[in-house]
N, C-alpha and C positions, 0 to 999 in steps of 0.2 A: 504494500500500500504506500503511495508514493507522501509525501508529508501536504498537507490540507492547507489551502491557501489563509484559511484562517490561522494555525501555529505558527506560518513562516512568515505573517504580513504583521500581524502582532506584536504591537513594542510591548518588549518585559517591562514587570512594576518593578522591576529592580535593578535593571538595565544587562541582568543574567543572562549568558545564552540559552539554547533552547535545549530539550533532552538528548544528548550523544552519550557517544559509548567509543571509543577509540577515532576520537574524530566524525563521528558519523550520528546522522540521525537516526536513531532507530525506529524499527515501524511499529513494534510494543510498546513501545513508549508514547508515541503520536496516539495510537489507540486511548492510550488511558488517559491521555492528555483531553481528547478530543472529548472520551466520556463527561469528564471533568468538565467542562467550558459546556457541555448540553446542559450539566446538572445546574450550573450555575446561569446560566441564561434563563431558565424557568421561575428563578426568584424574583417575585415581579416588585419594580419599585418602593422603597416604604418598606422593606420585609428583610427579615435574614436571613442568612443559613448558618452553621458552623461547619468547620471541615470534618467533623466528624459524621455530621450527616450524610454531607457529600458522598465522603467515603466510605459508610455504608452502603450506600446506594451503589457504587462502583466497583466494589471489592474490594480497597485500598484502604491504608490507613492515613488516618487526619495528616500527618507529614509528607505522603505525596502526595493528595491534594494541595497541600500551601507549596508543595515546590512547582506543580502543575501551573498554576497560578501567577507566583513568583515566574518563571520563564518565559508561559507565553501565555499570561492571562488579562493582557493588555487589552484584547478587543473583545472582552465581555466583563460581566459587570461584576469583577472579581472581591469589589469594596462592601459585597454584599454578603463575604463568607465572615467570617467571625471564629473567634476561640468558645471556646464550651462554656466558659463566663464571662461572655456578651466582652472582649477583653478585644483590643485587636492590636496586629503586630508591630513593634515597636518600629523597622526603616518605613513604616508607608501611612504612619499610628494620624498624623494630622493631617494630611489627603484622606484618608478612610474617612478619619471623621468627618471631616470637612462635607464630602461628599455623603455621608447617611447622612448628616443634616439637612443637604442640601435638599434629601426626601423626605423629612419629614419623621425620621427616624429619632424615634426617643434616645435619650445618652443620659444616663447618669456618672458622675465621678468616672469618668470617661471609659463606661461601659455602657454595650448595649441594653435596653431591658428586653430579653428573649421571652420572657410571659408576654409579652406586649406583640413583637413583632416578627417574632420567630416561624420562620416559614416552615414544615414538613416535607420535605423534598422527597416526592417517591418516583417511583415507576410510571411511567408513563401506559394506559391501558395498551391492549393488545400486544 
């Protein structure tokens, strides 16, 4: 599977490159990458996810999610995933916020409130 013009067109939020392996992109990695960036395209404005969700939803655990993200999660709305206590991560911590507020996203003591806006990210029917 050739790499998705979405991962390759994609500024990282971290200015990271993208997933390799001996110089090269992998095509299991673009898979799970790409899972990742569907799962978080469904969180619709005003709402969150955690990467944990995510990564139930995907197979993966919360740390490749945020590194999925981190590389090439520049062209979907990556500011929308969250740590497990509404927390989010420290290089990207006031762009994040910036932008959940920008929706409308509740913040306390500069966490999200997940009872409030916490989106359930499942499977998609059929």
């Amino acid at each position: 599977m050739p790499p998705t013009a979405r991962t390759l067109a994609a500024e990282p939020c971290n200015g990271a490159g993208g997933p390799v392996q001996d110089g090269r992109v992998t095509d299991a990695a673009l898979d799970v990458d790409e899972a990742v960036f569907d799962a978080v395209e469904r969180i619709p404005p005003g709402r969150v996810s955690t990467y944990g969700a995510i990564g139930r939803l995907v197979g993966i655990g919360p740390r490749r999610v945020a590194r999925a993200l981190s590389q090439g999660g520049g062209a979907v709305p990556w500011f929308r995933v969250v740590r497990a206590d509404g927390s989010v991560a420290e290089p990207v911590r006031v762009r994040q916020l910036e932008l959940l507020a920008g929706e409308g996203v509740p913040i306390r003591n500069g966490r999200v409130d997940l009872a409030t806006v916490g989106f359930p990210v499942s499977r998609p029917p059929g």
